[in-house]
N, C-alpha and C positions, 0 to 999 in steps of 0.2 A: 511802858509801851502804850500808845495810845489807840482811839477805838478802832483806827483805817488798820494800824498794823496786824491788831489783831482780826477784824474783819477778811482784812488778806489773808492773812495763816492760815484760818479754819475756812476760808473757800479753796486755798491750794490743795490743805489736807484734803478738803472732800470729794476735789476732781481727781487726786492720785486715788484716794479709796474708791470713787467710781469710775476709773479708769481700770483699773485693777479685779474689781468685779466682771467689768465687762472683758475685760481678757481673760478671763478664767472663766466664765461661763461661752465664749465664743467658741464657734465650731471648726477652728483651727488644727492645726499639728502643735504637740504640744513643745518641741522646740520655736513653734514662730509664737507662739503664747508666750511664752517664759523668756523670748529674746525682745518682745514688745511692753512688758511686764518690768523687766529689767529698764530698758530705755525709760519707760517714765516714771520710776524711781528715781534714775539719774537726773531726770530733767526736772523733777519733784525739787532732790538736793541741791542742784544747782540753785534755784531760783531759793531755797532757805537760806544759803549761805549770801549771796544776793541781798537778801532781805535784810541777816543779821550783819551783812556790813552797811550797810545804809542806817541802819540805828546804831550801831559802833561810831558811827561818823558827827551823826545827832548828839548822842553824845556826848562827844568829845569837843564839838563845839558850845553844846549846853555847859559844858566843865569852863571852857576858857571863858563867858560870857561872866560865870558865876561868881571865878579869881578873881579877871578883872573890877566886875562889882565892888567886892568886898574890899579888894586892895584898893578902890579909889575910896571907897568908903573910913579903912582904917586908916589911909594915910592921903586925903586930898592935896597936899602940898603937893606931893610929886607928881600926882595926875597937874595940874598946873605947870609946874617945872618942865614936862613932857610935852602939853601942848605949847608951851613959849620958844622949846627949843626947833619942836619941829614946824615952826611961824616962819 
């Protein structure tokens, strides 16, 4: 994970945790508290799940770039044979 990702993480964590304080200390009813407390949890994990598939994706394209590498590395004939056929 690199430093944005986790820079993102720990400012999301820290708006749901001050999001969360301030609805528990606000002078509401305590169902609109705990129905607005609720909502940005949800919207907390949405935007984690979000996140952990955009680096699933990273990745996974980080995975093919590497194959590729290696396999033109182990065997350059057929990277050749590959570019002449698709000439």
């Amino acid at each position: 994970m690199n430093d944005n990702s986790k820079v993102l993480i720990g400012l999301l964590a820290g708006l749901a945790a001050g999001a969360a304080l301030g609805l528990l200390f606000a002078p509401e009813k305590g169902t609109d508290t705990r129905d607005r407390l609720s909502q940005s949890i949800k919207d907390l994990s949405d935007s984690i799940k979000d996140k952990a598939a955009d680096e699933i994706n990273n990745l996974a394209n980080l995975k093919d770039k590497v194959v590729s590498s290696v396999k033109s590395k182990i065997n350059p004939e057929e990277q050749y044979a590959d570019e002449t056929e698709h000439a």
